[in-house]
C-alpha positions as CSV (number, residue, x, y, z in Angstrom):
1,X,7.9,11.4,-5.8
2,X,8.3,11.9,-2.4
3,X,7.6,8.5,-0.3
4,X,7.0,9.9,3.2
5,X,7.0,6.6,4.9
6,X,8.0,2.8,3.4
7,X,5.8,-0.9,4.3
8,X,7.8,-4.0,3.9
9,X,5.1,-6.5,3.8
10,X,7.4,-9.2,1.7
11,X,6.0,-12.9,3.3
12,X,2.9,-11.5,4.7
13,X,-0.4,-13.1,2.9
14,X,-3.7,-11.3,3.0
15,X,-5.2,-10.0,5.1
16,X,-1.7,-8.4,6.4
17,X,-0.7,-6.0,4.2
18,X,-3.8,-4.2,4.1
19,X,-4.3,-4.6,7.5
20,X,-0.1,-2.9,7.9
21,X,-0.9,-0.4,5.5
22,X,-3.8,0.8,7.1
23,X,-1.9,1.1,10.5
24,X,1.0,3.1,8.8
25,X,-1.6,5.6,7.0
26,X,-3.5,6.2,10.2
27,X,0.0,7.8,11.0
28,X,0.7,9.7,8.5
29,X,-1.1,13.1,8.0
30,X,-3.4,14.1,5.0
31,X,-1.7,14.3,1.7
32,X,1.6,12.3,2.7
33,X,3.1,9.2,1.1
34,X,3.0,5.7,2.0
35,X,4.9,2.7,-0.3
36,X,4.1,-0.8,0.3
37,X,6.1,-3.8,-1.2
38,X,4.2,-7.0,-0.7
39,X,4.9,-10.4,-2.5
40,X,1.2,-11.6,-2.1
41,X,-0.7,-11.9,-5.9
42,X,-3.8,-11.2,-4.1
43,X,-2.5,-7.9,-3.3
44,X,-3.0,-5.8,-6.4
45,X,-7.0,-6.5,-6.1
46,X,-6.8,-6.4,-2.7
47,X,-5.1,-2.7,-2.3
48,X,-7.0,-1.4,-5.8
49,X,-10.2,-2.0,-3.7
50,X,-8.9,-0.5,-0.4
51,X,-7.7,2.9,-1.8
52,X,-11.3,2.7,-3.6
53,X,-13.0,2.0,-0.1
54,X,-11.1,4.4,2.2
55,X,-10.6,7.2,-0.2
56,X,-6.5,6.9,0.2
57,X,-5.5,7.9,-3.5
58,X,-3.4,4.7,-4.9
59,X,-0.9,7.3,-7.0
60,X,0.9,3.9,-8.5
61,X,1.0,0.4,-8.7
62,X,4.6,-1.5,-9.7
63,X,5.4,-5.5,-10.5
64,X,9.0,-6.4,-10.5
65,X,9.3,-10.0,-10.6
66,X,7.6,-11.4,-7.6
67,X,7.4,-8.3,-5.6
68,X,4.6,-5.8,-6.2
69,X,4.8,-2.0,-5.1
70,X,2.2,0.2,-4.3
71,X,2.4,4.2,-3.5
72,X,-1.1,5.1,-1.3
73,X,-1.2,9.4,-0.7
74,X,-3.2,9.6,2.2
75,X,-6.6,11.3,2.1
């Protein structure tokens, strides 16, 4: 897979890592890669729901330990 652009949203509690992921897909163009890494729990609903509400495709969803990673392909 290749991740056209990477979100380190480690420390940030919702609503900032949807909030920074939405920022980075606005600039990325239509079928590219985004992969956020986020230590917030609240995250996996919360980025299942916004790929579901924007129509970004979430392609995977990752937990290692405390960190969760999430690869969005822009619509």
């Amino acid at each position: 897979m290749n991740i056209d652009k990477e979100l380190d949203a480690r420390g940030l509690n919702c609503p900032l890592p949807i909030l920074k992921a939405k920022r980075a897909l606005a600039d990325l163009t239509s079928g590219q890669l985004l992969r956020v890494v986020s230590t917030d729990q609240g995250s996996v609903r919360d980025f299942q729901a916004f790929a579901k509400q924007t129509g970004n495709e979430m392609l995977s969803m990752d937990e290692a330990g405390p960190e969760y990673s999430f690869v969005l392909k822009r619509r």
